[in-house]
N, C-alpha and C positions, 0 to 999 in steps of 0.2 A: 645443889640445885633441887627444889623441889617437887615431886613427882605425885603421880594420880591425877582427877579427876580437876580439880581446881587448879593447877599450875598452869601457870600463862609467860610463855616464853618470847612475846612481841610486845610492842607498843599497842596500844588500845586506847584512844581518845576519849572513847563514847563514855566508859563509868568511869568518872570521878579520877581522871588524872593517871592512869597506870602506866607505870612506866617497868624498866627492866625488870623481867621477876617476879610480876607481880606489886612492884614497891609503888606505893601510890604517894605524890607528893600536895599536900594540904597548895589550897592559891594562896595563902599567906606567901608562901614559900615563890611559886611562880611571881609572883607581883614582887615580893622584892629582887627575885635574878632580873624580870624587866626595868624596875626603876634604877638599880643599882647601873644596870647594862645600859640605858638611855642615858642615865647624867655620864655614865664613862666615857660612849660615844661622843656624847657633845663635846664634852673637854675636848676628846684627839679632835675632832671635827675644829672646835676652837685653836688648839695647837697651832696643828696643819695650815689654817688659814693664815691666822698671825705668821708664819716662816714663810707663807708665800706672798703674803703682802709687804713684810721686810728685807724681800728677795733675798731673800736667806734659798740658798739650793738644798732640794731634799734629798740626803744622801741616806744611806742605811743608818750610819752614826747617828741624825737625827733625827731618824722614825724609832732608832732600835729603844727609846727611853719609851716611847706610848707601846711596844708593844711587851716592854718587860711589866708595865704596870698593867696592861691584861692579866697578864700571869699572878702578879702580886695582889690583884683582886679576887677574881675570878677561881684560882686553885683551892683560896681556903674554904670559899664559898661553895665549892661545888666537892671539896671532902667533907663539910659539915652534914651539908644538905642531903647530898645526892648518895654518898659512897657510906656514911655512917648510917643514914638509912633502910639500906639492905641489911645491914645486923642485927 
């Protein structure tokens, strides 16, 4: 963790994106976690609908595939991005 005069241990909006630590993340980066996270959404959003329009009943069995592909998105994306980052 780094110490003195310049370390910053919060979130801080106002310069240029700071995040944990100090680590500032480019909007290249923020715009594609949004667009990435928008078309994802919609897909489940689109899912969901079609199983409740084919009165299909929603059990966890059939939610549990949109939220494993959360995971299968989202984890690499956010070790690239986010966690490789701070190194």
């Amino acid at each position: 963790m780094p110490t003195g005069k310049d370390s910053t241990h919060k979130s801080d909006f106002s310069a240029g994106y700071t995040f944990y630590f100090g680590m500032k993340m480019k909007l290249s980066v923020i715009l594609r976690f949004v667009i990435i996270g928008a078309l994802w959404l919609g897909a489940c959003i689109y899912m969901v609908n079609r199983m409740i329009a084919s009165g299909i009943e929603l059990t966890l069995m059939n939610l549990f595939p949109i939220a494993a592909s959360g995971v299968i998105i989202f984890v690499p994306l956010y070790k690239k991005y986010v966690r490789n980052g701070r190194q």
